[in-house]
Steps between C-alpha positions, in 0.01 A plus 500: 500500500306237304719306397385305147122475675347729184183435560497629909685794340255544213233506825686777621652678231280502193342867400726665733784747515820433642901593371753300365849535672604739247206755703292464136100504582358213381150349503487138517251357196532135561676254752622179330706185471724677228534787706323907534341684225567856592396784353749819556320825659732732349454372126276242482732229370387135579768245619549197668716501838582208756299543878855577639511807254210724711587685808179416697557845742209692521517789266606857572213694466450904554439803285452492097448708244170338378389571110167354587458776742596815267858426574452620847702318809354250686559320767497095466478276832363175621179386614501340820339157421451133698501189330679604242727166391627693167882626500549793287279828418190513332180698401291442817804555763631858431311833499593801352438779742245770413342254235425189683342266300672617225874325290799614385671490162761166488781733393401782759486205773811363382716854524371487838659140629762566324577789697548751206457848644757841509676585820408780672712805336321361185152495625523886655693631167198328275221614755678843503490482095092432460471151641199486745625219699784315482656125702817485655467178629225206516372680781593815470372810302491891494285710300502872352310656784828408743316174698681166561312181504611151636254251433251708347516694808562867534794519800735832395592732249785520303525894391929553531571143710220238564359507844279338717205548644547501913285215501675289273860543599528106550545469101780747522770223478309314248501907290847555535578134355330555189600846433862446566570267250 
C-alpha cells in the first residue's frame, strides 16, 4: 500500500497495532528507510519487517478474557472517530465495554485479534464445569446462568440448544454459522 514511502507510512503506522500476513498482532514501533521495528503482542520479541510484510486490515476485535479486569470477559470494540489519518489500532480508538476509559493487557488484546476462543460445545461443557462465562466466538458468549450474548448484548438463552430471543431472530443465521462449525 505504501510502497517504499516510509516516512508517509511511519505518519500512519507508528504506535499502532496492525497483523502481519501470518495473522501475528503486531504494534508498529518505528517506520523507516531500513524497514519496521515491530514488536510481537504475543511475546514481546522485537524485529525488523519490510512495509509489504503488515496486513493493514483493520483488526478483529470482540470479547477477551482480560487479566487487567480479574480475568473477567470483556468486550473490545472501536470508537467511532473523524479525522483520524492513523491506519491501525491504538489506545485512544477502542473501548472496552463496561470499563470505558479503561486498557487491556497486550497479550489479552492479542488472543482476541487473533481469534483464539473454544467453540461452542467447549464453552457450555467449561461453563457447565464452574466457568462463569465463557466465548464461543469474537462476538459471541454464554454464561452459567443459561443467557447468550452477541455483542455484549443479552439476545437468548442457551439451556439444552441456544435460542433466540423473538426479537432478535435476524442473528439466527449468523448463530447457526458459528455453532455449526
Amino acid at each position: 500500500m505504501y510502497g517504499n514511502d516510509w516516512e508517509y507510512a511511519g505518519t500512519r503506522l507508528d504506535g499502532t497495532i496492525v497483523r502481519l500476513w501470518s495473522g501475528n498482532p503486531i504494534e508498529v514501533l518505528r517506520c523507516h528507510e531500513g524497514g519496521v521495528n515491530i514488536q510481537d503482542l504475543v511475546n514481546d520479541q522485537v524485529s525488523t519487517v519490510d512495509l509489504d510484510d503488515l496486513d493493514l486490515r483493520p483488526v478483529p476485535l470482540g470479547y477477551a478474557r482480560s487479566s487487567s479486569h480479574h480475568n473477567q470477559l470483556v468486550y473490545v470494540c472501536r470508537k467511532p472517530m473523524r479525522r483520524d489519518w492513523r491506519q491501525g489500532l491504538r489506545k485512544n480508538n477502542y473501548v472496552v465495554l463496561g470499563n470505558e476509559g479503561s486498557v487491556i493487557a497486550r497479550k489479552d488484546l492479542a488472543q482476541c485479534i487473533m481469534g483464539d476462543h473454544p467453540s461452542y460445545e467447549v464453552a457450555v461443557e467449561s461453563v457447565k464445569l464452574g466457568s462463569i462465562e465463557m466465548p464461543f466466538h469474537r462476538h459471541w458468549k454464554l454464561n452459567n446462568l443459561g443467557e447468550i450474548y452477541y455483542k455484549g448484548m443479552y439476545v437468548g438463552r442457551w439451556e439444552t440448544n441456544p435460542a433466540l430471543g423473538d426479537e432478535f431472530m435476524w442473528l439466527r443465521e449468523e448463530l447457526m454459522e458459528v455453532v455449526c462449525v
